[in-house]
N, C-alpha and C positions, 0 to 999 in steps of 0.2 A: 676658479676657472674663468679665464678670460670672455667677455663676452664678445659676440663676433656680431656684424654691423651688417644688416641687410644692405645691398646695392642701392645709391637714391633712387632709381628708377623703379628699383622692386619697392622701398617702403613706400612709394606713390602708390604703386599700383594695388598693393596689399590695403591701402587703406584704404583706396577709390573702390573696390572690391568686397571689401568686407560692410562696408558702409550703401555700396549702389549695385553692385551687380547681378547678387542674388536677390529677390521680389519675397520669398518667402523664408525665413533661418530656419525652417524645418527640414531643407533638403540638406543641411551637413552630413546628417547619417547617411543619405543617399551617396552622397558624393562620398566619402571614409569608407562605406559597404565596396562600392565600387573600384575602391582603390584598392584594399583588400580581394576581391576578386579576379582583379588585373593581376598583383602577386601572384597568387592561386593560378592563373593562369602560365603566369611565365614558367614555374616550377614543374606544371604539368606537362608542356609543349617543350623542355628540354630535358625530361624523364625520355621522350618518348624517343630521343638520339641519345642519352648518357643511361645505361645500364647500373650505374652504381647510386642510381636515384634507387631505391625500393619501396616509395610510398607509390600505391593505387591512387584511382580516381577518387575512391571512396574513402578514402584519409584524408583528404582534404576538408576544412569548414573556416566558417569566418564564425568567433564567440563576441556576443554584449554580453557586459555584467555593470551594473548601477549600483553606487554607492552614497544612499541619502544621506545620511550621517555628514561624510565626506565629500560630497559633491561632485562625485567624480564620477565619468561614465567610461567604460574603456571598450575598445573595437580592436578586436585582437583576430590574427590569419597565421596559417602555418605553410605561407607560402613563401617565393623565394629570398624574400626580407633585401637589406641591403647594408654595404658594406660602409663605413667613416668615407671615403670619399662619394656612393653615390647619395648619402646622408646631405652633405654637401651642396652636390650639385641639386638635386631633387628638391630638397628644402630648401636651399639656403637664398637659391636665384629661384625665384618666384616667375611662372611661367615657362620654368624647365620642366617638360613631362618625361620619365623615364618611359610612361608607357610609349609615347608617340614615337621615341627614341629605337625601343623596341620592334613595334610593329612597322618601322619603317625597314630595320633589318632582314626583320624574317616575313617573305611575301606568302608566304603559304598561305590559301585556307584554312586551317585549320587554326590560324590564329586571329583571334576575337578577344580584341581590347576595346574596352568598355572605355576607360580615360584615357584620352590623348590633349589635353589641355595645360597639366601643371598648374590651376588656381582651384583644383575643388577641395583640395586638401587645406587651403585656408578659410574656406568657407568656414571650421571647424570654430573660429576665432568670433565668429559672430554671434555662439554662443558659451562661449569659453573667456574666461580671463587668463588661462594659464595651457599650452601644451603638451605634454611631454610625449615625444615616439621611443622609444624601444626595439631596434632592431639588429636581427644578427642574419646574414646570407648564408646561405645554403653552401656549409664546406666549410665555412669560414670558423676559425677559432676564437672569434671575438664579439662580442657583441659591442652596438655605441647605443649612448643615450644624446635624444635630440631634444632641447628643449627651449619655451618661448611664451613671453607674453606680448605678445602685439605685435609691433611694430620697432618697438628699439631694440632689438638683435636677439641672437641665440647664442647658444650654446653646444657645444659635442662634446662626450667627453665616452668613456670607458663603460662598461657597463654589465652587471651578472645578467645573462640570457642562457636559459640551459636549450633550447630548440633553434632551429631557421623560423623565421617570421615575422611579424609586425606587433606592436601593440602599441596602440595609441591610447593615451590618457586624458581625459578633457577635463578640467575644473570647469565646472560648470557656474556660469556667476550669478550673483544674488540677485534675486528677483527685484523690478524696478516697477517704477510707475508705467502701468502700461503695457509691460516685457513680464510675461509668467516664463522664467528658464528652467525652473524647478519643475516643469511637465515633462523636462526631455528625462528627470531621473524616475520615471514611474512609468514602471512595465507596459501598464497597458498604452500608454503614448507611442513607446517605442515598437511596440508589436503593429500598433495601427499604421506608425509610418515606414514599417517592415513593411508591412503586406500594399502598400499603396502606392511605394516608391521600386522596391525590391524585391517584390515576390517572386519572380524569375530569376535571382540569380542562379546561376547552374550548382553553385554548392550551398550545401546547406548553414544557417546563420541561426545558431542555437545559442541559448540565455537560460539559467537559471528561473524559472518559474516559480514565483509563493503565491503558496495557500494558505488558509485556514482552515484545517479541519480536527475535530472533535477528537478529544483524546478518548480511548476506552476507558469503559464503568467510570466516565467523568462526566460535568459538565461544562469543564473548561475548552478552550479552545487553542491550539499551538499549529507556529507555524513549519508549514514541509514545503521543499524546494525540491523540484524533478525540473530534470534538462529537459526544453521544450525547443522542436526548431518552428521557426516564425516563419520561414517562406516555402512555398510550395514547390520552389527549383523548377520544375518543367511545365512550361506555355502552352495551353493546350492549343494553340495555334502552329507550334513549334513541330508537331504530330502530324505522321503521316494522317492523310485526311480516312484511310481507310481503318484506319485504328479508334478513330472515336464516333461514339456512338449518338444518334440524335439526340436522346436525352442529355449527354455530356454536355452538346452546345445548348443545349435550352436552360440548363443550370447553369453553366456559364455565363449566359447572357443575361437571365435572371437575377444574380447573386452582383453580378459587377455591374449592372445598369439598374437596380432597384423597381423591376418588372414582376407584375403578381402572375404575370399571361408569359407563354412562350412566343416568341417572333414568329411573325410572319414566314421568314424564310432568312438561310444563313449563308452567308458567301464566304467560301475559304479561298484564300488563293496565295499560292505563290509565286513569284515572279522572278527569272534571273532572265534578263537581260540588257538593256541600256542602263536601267535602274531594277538594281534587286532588293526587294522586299518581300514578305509576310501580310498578308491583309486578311482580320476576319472582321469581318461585316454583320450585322443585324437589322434589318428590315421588322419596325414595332409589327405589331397587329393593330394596334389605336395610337392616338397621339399623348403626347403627357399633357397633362393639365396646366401648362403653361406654355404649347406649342406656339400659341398664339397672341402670346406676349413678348413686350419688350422685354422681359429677364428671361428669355430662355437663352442659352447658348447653346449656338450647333456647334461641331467639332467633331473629329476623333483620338484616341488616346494615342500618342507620340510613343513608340521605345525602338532605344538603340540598344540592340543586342542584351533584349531583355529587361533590363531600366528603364521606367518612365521617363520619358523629359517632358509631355508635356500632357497636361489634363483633357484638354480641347483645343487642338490644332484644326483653326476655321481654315485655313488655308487647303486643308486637305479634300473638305465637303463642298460644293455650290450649292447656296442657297436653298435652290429648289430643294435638293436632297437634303435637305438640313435635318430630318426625321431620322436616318440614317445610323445607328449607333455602331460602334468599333473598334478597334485599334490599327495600328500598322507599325510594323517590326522592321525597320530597316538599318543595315549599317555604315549605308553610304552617304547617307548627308551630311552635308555640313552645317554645322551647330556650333554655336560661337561659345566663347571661353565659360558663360555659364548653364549652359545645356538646356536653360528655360528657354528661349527662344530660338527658331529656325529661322536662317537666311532662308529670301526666297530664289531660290535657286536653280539649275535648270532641274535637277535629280526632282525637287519637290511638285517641282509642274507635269513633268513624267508620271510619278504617281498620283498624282489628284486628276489626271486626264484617263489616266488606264481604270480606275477606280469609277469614276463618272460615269464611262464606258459600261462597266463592270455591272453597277447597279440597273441601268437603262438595260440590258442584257435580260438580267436574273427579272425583272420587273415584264418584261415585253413574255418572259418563257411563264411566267403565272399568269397573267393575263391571256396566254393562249390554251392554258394547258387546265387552269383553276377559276374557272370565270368569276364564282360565287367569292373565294377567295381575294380576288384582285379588286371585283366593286363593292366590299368590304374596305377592301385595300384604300381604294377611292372615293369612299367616303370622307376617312380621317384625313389624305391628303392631295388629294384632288385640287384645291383649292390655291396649295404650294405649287403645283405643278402648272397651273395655268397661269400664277403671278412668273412663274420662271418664265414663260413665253414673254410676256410683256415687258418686263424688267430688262433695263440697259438694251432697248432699244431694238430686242426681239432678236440679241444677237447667238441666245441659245434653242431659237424656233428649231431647228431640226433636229435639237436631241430628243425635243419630248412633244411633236406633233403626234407621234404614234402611241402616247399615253394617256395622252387626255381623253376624256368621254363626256359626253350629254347625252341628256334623258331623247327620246325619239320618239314622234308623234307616233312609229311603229313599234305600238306594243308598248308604248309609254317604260320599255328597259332602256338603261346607259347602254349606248354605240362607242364604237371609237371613229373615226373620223373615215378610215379603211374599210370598215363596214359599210359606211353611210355610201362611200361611192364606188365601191362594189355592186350595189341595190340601182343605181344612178339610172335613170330611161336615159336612154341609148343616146337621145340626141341632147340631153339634160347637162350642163356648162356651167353650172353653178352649185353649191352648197346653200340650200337655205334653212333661215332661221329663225326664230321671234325669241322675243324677250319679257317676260314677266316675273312673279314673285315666289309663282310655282309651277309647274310642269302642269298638273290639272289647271290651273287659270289660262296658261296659254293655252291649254288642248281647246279650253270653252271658246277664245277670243276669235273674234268676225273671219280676219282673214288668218286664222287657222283651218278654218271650216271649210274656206273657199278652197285652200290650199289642197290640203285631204282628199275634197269634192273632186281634184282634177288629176289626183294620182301619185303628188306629189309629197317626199316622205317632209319631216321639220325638225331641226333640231330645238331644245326646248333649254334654253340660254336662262339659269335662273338664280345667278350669282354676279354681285357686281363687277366682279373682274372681266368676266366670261365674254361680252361683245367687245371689248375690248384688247382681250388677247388676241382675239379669230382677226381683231383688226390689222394689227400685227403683223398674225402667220398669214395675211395675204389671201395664198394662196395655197392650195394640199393639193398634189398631182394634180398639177395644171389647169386647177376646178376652183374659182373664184369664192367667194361668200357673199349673200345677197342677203339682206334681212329685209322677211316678207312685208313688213310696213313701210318699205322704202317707194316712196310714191314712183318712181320709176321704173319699178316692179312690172318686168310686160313677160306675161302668159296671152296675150289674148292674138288672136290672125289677123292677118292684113283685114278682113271683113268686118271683125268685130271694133277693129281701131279706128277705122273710117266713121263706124255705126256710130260710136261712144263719143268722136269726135262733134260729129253731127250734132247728137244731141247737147255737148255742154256748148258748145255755138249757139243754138237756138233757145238757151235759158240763160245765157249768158247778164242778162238784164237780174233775174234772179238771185245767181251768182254771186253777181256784184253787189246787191241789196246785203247779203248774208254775209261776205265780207267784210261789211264797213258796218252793221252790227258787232262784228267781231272782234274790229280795228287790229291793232298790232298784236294779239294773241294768236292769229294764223299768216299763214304766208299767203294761205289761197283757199275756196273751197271750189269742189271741184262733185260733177258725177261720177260714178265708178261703174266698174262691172266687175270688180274681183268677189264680189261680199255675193252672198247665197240669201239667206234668212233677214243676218243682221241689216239695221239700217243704215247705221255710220261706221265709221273706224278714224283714227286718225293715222299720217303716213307723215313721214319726213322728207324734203327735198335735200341733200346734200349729205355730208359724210359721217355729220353730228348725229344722231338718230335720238326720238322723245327718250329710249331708255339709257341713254348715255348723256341725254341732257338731266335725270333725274338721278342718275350715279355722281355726278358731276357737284350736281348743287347740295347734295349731302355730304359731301365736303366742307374741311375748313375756308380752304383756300378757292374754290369751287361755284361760288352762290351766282356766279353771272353768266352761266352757262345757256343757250339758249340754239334750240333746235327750231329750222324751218319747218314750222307746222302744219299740215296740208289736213283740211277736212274734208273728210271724201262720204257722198252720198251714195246709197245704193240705189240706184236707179229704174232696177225692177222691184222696189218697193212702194208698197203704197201710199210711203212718208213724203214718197219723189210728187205724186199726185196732188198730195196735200199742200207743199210748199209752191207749187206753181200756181194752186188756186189760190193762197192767200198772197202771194205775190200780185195778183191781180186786184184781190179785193178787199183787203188789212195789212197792209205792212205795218203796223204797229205791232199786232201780234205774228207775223213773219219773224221781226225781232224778237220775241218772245218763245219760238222756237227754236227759232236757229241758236239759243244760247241755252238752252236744254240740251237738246242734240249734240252741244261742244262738250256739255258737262259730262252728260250720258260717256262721249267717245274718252275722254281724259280717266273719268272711272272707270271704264274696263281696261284702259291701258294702265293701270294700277296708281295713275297720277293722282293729286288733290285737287277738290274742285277750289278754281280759283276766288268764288262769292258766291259760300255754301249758303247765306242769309238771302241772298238776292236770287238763287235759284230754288228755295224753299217757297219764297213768294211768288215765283213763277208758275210751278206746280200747282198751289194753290189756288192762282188765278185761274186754271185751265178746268179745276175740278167744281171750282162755284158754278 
């Protein structure tokens, strides 16, 4: 038999293909299942206008069977097969698809083809040295045989086929340095990337099964073979939402995301309209143990009409949601000639925006409906969702203003931000807030107290990202953010400003002594009236603040960070008495305090002292 000569173009593109297009040579079965399934499909969907078809749905199956000995794997379908010329055209011109050919015929819904490409069927060659198909058409009297190794041409010839159908035959080739091929002839291989790649197909994909099991009154052992099918055929996604039950999605989710816990909460949805798809969604309970590493990857699982394409499609999650586990079934995108990757395209930005939407939704209805649940919830991912504020320039602040939460000086529970200014005094124009290492350390810190004292509620900032996102969002219904150590901080009346005025005018001498003990470690010291109890605090002038100058320097890139630092006295403290006396009659030990007092203020603002040896000696001095 003559052999026949691929077109130049196709033997390019078959090598360029078999060589680069596909990323893993495990999805050949994928792709051969699916091409079998598309048959099965044609067969079915012109049964359903030709009466003298008399197979059911339920006749229908795609069979593996592996032959180690032989090397052979074969993927056999009893659906519409084809005839010597679409043998021909199908195979012969590479990137002919009959299925696309097909489906561009018959627009009905009801037709769902899986391949419309023409190169998944050579994917076969990637781990094949040899192909052979076998098929006869549905009516037809004849069966052909197609057959090929590589790239210098094929063959067609005549052929015994007693059914309509396909059957493909693969020699599988010898294992190499590096390339184990001999995994694809062992069951358990093929079952794993049945159930991985294929477990949806709508008809079932049964294989002979061996065992070992014990012969009677023996103790030998012999082997038994029983038909097993390998895929589960129907998506529980694919189900009306009233038909499954919560346990179903909780095993579901457990089983295919490697979960000991049921999720948090499940989102089913489906969608027809600009882009129609399938989405079911999972909301963890806690994070994986590697949320918060560089190896984790976000994504959700890709299938067209049932077949994976792809493991983790990050295109479909933002960031923030990267917690997010799921799949999404759609059969509208487009998918380039190897089905692993998606164009990004408008279909793909339609669903990963409806989806976004979708989660911020379901997330906003636990948080109002399951509190204890939700700040659970915002434990494990709290943290994601305030870098989403910040990241890229704060240009997704309004999706997830309303999810973030901080601890509150009321009642030291997580607020959301709606709460916080709901509660707001009437004439109150700001959101404030301090910063420290924990919620009780700020509750204890100076002008916390003061705060409190005057009625006003605090948000308790005690992650590094946290003043830094609020920096961001600006602003929340039209209500600024003030963080309460911002030396510009005015609670006090026209009386009291005048007062406070007055007096750091009239110690201004003082002042200035304490200053230039301090040199460039403050910007200014100053009297206060914010503080109650305590004697000092420190505040910031400008937009840097001490706790973003000390998020800053713990950085790699970071270490020259430097906030204007204002030390503020209390001035109805007795400490205010003490330094005015010794302003008049020791400024040696004036010095001596006033770099106490800095220390004092920088430790309770959770900073390091900057000359822990030289204020050890000072202490000491003051106690001889």
């Amino acid at each position: 038999m003559a052999k026949k000569q691929f077109k130049a173009e196709s033997k390019k593109l078959m090598d360029m293909m078999i060589n680069s297009i596909y990323t893993h040579k495990e999805i050949f079965l994928r792709e051969l299942i699916s091409n079998a399934s598309d048959a099965i499909d044609k067969l079915y969907f012109k049964s359903l206008t030709d009466d003298s078809i008399k197979l059911t749905k339920d006749d229908y199956l795609i069979k593996i069977s592996a032959d180690k000995p032989n090397r052979t794997l074969t993927i056999e379908d009893n659906g519409i097969g084809m005839t010597r010329q679409e043998l021909e055209q199908n195979l012969g011109t590479i990137a002919k698809s009959g299925s696309l050919d097909f489906k561009s015929e018959n627009k009905s819904d009801d037709v769902n083809i899986i391949g419309q490409f023409g190169v998944g069927f050579y994917s076969a060659f990637m781990v094949a040295d040899n192909v052979t198909v076998k098929s006869r058409a549905y009516g037809a009297d004849e069966a052909y045989r197609w057959n090929a190794s590589g790239v210098d041409g094929y063959t067609i010839e005549p052929c015994i086929k007693d059914d309509n159908g396909t059957k493909i035959i693969l020699h599988i080739k010898e294992d190499a340095e590096g390339e184990d091929y001999s995994q694809y002839l062992d069951q358990y291989t093929i079952q794993s990337l049945v159930k991985k790649y294929s477990d949806f197909i709508r008809y079932p994909i049964k294989m002979m099964w061996k065992t070992s099991k014990k012969k009677e009154d023996s103790d030998e052992y012999e082997d038994v073979f029983e038909e097993r099918t390998l895929n589960s055929m129907i998506p529980l996604w694919k189900k009306q939402k009233s038909e499954i039950t919560k346990e179903e999605y909780d095993n579901f989710y457990m089983d295919q995301y490697q979960d000991y816990e049921e999720p948090l909460t499940t989102i089913h949805t489906k969608v027809d309209g600009t882009a129609q798809y399938t989405s079911l969604l999972f909301v963890p309970k806690h994070a994986p143990y590697d949320f918060y590493s560089k190896n984790y990857e976000k994504g959700l699982q890709l299938y067209s009409s049932g077949v994976m394409i792809m493991e983790k499609c990050a295109d479909l999650l933002p960031d923030y949601f990267s917690f997010v586990k799921g799949l999404v079934d759609s059969e509208d995108l487009s998918l380039n000639i190897s089905r692993e990757m998606l164009q990004h395209d408008r279909q793909l930005k339609i669903i990963a925006k409806n989806i976004e939407k979708k989660i911020k939704e379901e997330l906003l209805k636990i948080q109002k409906n399951d509190r204890e649940a939700y700040e659970e919830f915002y434990k494990n991912f709290g943290t994601q969702l305030k870098f989403g504020i910040y990241e890229e320039y704060g240009i997704h602040k309004d999706s997830l203003e309303d999810l973030i939460m901080f601890v509150s000086s009321n009642e030291m529970k997580p607020v959301t931000l709606a709460e916080y200014v709901d509660r707001m005094k009437e004439d109150q124009n700001t959101i404030y807030y301090a910063v420290g290492e924990t919620a009780e350390k700020i509750n204890m810190m100076p002008m916390s107290e003061s705060m409190k004292a005057k009625g006003y509620e605090i948000l308790y900032l005690t992650e590094n990202v946290d003043e830094f996102a609020l920096q961001v969002l600006g602003t929340y219904k039209e209500k600024t953010f003030t963080n309460i150590a911002n030396e510009k901080l005015d609670l006090d009346s026209d009386e009291e400003k005048e007062e406070l005025e007055k007096f750091n005018s009239e110690n201004s001498g003082l002042l200035e002594k304490m200053k230039t003990a301090l040199g460039a470690s403050v910007e200014a010291v100053k009297f206060t009236n914010k503080l109650t109890s305590h004697p000092v605090c420190l505040s910031s002038d400008g937009a840097l603040s001490v706790g973003m100058e000390k998020v800053l320097n713990q950085m790699p890139m970071g270490g020259d960070a430097k906030a204007n630092v204002v030390l503020e006295i209390n001035k109805n403290h007795p400490i205010a008495e003490k330094l005015k006396k010794l302003a008049e009659e020791d400024s040696d030990k004036l010095t001596d305090y006033t770099k106490i007092l800095y220390a004092q203020a920088r430790l309770i603002e959770g900073l390091s002292v900057e000359n822990p040896t030289e204020l050890s000696n000072l202490i000491c001095n003051l106690m001889i």
